[in-house]
C-alpha positions in Angstrom: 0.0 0.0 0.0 2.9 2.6 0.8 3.8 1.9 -2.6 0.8 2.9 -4.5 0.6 5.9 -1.8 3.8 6.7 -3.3 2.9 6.3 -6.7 0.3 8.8 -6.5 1.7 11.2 -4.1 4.4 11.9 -6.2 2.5 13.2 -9.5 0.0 14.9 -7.4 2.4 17.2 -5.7 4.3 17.5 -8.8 0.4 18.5 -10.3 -0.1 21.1 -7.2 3.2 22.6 -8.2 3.1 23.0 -11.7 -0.2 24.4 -10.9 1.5 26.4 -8.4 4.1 27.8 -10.8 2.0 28.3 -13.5 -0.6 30.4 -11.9 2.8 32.4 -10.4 3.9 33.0 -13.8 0.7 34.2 -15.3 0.1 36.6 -12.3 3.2 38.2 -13.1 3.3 38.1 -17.0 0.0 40.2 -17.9 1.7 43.1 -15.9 4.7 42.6 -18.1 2.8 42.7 -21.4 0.4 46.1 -21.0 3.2 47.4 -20.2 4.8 46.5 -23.4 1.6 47.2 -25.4 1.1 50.7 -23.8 4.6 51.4 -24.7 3.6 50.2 -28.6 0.8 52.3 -28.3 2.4 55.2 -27.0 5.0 55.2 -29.9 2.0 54.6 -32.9 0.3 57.8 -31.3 3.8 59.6 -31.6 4.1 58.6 -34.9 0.8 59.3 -36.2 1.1 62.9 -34.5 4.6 63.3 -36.1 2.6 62.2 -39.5 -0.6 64.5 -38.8 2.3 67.8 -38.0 3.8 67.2 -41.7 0.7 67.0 -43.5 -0.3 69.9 -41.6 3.4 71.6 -42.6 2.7 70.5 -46.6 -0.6 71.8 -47.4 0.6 75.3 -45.4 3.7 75.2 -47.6 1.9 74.5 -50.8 -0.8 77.2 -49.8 2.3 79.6 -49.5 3.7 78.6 -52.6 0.7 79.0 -54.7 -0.1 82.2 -53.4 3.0 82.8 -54.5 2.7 82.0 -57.9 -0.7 83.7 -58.4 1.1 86.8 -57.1 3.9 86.1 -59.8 1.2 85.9 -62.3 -0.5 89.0 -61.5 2.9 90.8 -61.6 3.8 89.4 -65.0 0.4 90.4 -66.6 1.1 94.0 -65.0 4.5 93.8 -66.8 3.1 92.8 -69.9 0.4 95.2 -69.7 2.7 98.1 -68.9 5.2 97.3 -72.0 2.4 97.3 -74.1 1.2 100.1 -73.4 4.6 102.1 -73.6 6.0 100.0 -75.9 3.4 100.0 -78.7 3.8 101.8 -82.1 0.2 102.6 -82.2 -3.3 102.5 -80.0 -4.1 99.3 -83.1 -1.1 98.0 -81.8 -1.8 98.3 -78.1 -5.6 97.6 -78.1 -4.5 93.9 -80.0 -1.7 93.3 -77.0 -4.0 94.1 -73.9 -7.1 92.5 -75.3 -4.5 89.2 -76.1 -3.5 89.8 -72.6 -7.1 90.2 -70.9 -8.3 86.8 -73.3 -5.2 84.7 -71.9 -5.8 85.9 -68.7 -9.8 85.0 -69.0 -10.9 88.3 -68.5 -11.8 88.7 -72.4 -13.5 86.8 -74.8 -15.7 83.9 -73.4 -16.1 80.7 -74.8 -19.4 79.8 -76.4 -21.0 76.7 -74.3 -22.1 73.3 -75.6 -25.5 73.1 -77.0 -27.7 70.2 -76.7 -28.4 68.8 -80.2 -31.6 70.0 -82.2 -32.6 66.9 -82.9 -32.9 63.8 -80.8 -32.6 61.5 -83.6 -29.9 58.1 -83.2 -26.7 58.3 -84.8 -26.9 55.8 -87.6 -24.7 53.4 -88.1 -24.2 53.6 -92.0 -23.4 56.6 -94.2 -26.2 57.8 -95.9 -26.0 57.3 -99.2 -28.6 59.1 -102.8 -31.0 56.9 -103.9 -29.3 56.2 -107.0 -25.4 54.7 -105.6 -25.9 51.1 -104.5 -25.9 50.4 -100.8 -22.8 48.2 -99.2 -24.5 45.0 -99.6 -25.8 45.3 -103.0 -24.7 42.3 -105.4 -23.1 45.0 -107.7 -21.3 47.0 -105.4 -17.7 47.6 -106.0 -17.4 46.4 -108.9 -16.7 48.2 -112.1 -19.3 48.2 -114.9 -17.9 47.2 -118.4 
């Protein structure tokens, strides 16, 4: 009997330890692993903020820089519009430049919209043709008459 005593004492304290251990380690892991993961988190929220500052930086850049090159292009068209006026032969001359000027810039002509067609007809899908040519699929078409 002290044998089979034995032979179940032995894996059932080695069971009540690895319990033991086990629930040891997994009390003291979880702290180890928020930890970890707050730190992860901590550094994606960094990043993303970092990322959110530069786009933030760009578009205020790019605002700059246009404004920029609209004020460029304002002081070109005054430049242009200055030379033509003190460098023209004649008002002919002039009047051509500035109204040029005024139509690149979009201040001039306007362009005539689209219309909607008159008609609401399909397209067909054949060139019309006089009543007295044969059509495409006529026996005689094509070929030359002797």
């Amino acid at each position: 009997m002290e044998q089979t005593l034995t032979a179940w004492l032995l894996p059932a304290i080695t069971l009540v330890a690895g319990i033991a251990i086990g629930f040891l380690i997994a009390r003291l892991a979880p702290n180890a692993a928020p930890g970890r993961t707050q730190r992860q988190l901590d550094e994606i929220q960094e990043r993303f903020d970092a990322y959110q500052s530069e786009v933030v930086t760009h578009f205020n850049t790019t605002a700059n820089l246009v404004k920029k090159l609209s004020q460029s292009h304002q002081d070109v068209q005054q430049h242009l519009s200055e030379g033509a006026n003190r460098l023209a032969l004649d008002e002919l001359t002039r009047q051509r430049l500035l109204a040029s000027l005024h139509a690149e810039d979009g201040g001039g002509e306007r362009r005539e919209r689209l219309k909607a067609p008159a008609s609401q007809e399909m397209p067909k899908d054949y060139a019309p043709k006089s009543a007295d040519v044969p059509g495409m699929l006529d026996e005689s078409y094509g070929l030359k008459k002797k």
